[in-house]
NUMARGU-120220 format. One record per residue (C-alpha): x, y, z; residue in one letter. Coordinates in steps of 0.25 Angstrom, whole numbers. Each point is the difference from the previous one (the first is absolute). Example, Ala and Ser with C-alpha at 12.3 -4.5 7.8 and 13.67 -1.06 7.14 Angstrom:
# residues 2
> 49	-18	31	A .
> 6	14	-2	S .
This chain:
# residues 308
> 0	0	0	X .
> 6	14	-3	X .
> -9	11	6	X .
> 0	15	-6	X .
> 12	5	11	X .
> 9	-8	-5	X .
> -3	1	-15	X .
> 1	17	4	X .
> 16	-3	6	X .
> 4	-10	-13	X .
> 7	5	-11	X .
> -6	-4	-15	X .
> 11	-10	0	X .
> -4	-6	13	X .
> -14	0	-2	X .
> 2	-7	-14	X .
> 6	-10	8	X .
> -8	-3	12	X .
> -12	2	-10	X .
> 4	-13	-7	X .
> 0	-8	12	X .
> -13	7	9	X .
> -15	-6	0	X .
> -6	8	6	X .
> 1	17	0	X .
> -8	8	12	X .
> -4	16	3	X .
> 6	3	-14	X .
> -4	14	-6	X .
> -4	4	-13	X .
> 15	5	-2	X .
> 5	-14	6	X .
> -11	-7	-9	X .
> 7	4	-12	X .
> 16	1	4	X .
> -2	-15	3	X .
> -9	-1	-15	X .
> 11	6	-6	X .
> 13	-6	6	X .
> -7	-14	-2	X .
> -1	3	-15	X .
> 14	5	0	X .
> 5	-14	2	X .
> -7	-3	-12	X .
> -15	-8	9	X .
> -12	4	-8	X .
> -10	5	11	X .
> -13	2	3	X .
> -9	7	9	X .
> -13	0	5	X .
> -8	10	10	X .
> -11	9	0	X .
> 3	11	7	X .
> 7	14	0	X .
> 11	-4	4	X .
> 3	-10	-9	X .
> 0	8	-13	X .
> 12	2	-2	X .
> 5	-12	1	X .
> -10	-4	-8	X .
> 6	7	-10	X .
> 15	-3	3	X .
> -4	-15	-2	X .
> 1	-7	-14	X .
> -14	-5	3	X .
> -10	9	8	X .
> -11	-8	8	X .
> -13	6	5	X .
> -15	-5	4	X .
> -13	6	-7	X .
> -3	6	13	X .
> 13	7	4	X .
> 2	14	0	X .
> 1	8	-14	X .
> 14	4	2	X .
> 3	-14	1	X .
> -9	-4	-11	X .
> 6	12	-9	X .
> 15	-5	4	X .
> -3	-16	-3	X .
> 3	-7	-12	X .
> -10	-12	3	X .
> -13	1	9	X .
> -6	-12	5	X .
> -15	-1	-1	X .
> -1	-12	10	X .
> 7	-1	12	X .
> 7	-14	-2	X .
> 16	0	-1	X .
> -4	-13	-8	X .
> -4	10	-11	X .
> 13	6	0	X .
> 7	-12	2	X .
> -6	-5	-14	X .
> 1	14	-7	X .
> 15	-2	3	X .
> 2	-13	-5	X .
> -8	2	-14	X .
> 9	14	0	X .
> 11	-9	1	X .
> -3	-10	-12	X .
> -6	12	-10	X .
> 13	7	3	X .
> 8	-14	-3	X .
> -10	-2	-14	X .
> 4	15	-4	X .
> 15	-3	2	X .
> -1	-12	-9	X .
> -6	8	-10	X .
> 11	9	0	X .
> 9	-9	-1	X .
> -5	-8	-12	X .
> -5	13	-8	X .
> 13	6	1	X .
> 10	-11	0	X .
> -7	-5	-12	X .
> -1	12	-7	X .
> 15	3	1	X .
> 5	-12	-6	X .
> -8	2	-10	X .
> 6	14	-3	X .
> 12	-6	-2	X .
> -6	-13	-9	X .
> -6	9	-9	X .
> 12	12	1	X .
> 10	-13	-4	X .
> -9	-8	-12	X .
> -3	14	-4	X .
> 14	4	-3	X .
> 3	-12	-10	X .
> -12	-5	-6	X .
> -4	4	-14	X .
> -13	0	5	X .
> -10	2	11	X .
> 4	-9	13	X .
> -17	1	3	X .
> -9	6	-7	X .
> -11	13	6	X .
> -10	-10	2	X .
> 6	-12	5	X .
> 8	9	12	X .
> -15	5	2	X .
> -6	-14	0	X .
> 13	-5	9	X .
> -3	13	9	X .
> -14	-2	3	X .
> 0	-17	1	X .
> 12	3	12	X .
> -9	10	6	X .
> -12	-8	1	X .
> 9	-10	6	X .
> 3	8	12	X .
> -14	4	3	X .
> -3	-10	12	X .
> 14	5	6	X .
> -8	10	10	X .
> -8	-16	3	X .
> 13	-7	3	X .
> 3	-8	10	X .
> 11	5	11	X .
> 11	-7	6	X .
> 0	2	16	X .
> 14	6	2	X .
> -4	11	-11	X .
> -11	4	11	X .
> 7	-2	13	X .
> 5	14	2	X .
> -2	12	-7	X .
> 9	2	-13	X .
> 3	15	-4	X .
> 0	5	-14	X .
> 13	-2	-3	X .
> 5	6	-16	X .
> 14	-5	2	X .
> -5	-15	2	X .
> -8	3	-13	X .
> 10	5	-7	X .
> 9	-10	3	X .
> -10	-10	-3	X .
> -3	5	-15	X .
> 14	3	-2	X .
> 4	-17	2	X .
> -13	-6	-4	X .
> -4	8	-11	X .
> 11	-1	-9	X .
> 0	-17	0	X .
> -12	-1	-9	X .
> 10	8	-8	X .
> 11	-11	0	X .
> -12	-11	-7	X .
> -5	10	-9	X .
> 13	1	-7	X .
> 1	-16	0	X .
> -14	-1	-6	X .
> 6	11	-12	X .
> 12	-9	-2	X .
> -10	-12	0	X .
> -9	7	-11	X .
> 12	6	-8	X .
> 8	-9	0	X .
> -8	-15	2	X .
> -11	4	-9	X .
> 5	11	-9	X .
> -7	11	2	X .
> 10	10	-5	X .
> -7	1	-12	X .
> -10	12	2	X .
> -10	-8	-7	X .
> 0	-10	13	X .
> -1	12	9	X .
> -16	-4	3	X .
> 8	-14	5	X .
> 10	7	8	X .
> -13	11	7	X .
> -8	-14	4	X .
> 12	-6	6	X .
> 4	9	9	X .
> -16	5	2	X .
> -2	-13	7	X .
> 13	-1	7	X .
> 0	13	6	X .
> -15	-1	3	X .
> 2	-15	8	X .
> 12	5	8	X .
> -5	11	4	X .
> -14	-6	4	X .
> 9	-10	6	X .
> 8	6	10	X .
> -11	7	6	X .
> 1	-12	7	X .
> 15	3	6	X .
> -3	15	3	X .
> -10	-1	7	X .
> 6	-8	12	X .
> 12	-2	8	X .
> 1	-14	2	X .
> 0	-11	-13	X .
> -11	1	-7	X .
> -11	-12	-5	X .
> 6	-6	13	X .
> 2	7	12	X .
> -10	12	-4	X .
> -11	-1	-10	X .
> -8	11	-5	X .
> -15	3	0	X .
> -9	-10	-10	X .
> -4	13	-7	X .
> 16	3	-1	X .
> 1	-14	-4	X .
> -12	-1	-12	X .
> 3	13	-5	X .
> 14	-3	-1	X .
> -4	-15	-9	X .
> -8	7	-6	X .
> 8	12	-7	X .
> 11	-10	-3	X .
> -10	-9	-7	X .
> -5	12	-6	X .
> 14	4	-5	X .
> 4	-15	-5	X .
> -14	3	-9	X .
> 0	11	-8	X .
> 10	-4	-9	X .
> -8	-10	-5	X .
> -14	8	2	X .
> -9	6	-10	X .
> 4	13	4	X .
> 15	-3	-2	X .
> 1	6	-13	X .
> -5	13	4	X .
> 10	1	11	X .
> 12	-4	-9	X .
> 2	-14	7	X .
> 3	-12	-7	X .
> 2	-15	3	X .
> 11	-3	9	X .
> 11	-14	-2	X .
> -2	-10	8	X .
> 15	2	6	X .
> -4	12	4	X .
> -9	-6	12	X .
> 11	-7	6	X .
> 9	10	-1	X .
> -11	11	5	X .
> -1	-9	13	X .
> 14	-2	3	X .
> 1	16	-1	X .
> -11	0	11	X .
> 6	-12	9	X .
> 13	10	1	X .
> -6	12	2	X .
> -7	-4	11	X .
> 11	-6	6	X .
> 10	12	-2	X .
> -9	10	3	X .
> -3	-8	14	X .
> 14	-2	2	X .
> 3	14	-1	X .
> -12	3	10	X .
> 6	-7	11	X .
> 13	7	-3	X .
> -7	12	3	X .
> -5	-6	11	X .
> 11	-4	6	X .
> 5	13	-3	X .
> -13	6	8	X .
> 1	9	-12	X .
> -15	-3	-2	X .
């Protein structure tokens, strides 16, 4: 127990210190309140307050999560972020934890969105620079575009693993960064092995193959980066030790089917697909077998690392 004498005689140091190891703080002020809000926070604790009166307003403010009552006073109510309409911590308690797992779903998000969009960049900077034609034609980048979004629309449904909700995880840009900067550029490395498959296996040098060259990597970059939603999206191994939502799951199946078809659907043509070799499927799978894996090797590194 630290009563409000002793918080008055402690330096911000000291406080900082006996703050991480007290349970309990008594006859605090408002001023006292919020030094210990704010040195709490300065040793990197996401905090929360609650109360309902005038005194607590501004601690309420000084914490990252003001907490008030529907029947508290209105400076309280005006200095809160949240305001609980029942009086049952149980609420709370459960507004916590779904914070918690939308927070974790927006992070994956992030990480796949941006991650894949930067390798990407670089595939098409790369093929670009010495084709004699068109690494993916408008409509085809637009169908790829809209197929791999649809895939992530049951990510703010998927399911959490319970470290990922254990404590409070701040928005942290650098882990991100980081993130994108290691992940993003491996769906790069089997790009550039399905362009040496399709230039140099199936000869699509020739400018009059270049619809052969769009489909193959249409497909290719379409499956691995539906596919590895599955790796981003967790910390552990995925399939085994975490498995994601069945809506995830059917959605995903799905927009692979869906890619592995249109080259031979009515509406290939229009697209600028065309029929794919029959090499190219065993090929196509062992370029998603290693990315899977590289791109999970690398993300226990980071790990490791606690770069992420």
């Amino acid at each position: 127990m630290l009563l409000g004498g002793e918080v008055e005689k402690m330096s911000d140091a000291e406080l900082a210190e006996a703050a991480e190891k007290t349970a309990l703080f008594a006859r605090l002020s408002p001023a006292h309140k919020e030094r210990v809000i704010r040195v709490l926070r300065g040793k990197g604790h996401v905090v929360g307050f609650m109360g309902d009166g005038i005194n607590d307003a501004p601690a309420l403010r000084a914490a990252d999560v003001g907490i008030s009552v529907d029947t508290a006073t209105d400076i309280a109510k005006e200095s809160a972020d949240l305001i609980l309409l029942e009086k049952d911590l149980m609420v709370l308690g459960g507004g916590v934890l779904e914070g918690r797992k939308v927070f974790a779903n927006i992070v994956k998000y992030i990480r796949m969105g941006a991650s894949s969009n930067f390798g990407n960049m670089f595939s098409v900077v790369g093929a670009s620079a010495f084709l004699p034609f068109l690494p993916m034609a408008p409509i085809q980048v637009l169908t790829n575009n809209l197929l791999y979004d649809f895939s992530q629309v049951p990510i703010p449904a998927d399911s959490v693993d319970e470290e990922q909700v254990t404590r409070p995880r701040p928005w942290n840009i650098g882990e991100i960064t980081r993130f994108i900067l290691y992940i993003g550029p491996i769906s790069s490395i089997f790009d550039y092995t399905t362009f040496f498959v399709m230039l140099w296996i199936f000869k699509c040098w020739d400018p009059s193959r270049a619809s052969l060259f769009q489909t193959g990597w249409f497909v290719e970059s379409l499956m691995t980066q539906t596919l590895i939603i599955h790796v981003i999206r967790t910390n552990k191994i995925p399939f085994l030790q975490s498995r994601a939502s069945w809506s995830l799951t059917v959605t995903t199946l799905c927009v692979m089917a869906f890619g592995m078809w249109l080259p031979y659907s009515p509406i290939a043509s229009a697209l600028g697909f065309t029929h794919l070799p029959q090499l190219y499927w065993p090929i196509l799978m062992l370029t998603l077998l290693s990315y899977v894996a590289l791109t999970q090797v690398i993300k226990v590194w980071l790990l490791r690392k606690q770069w992420i």
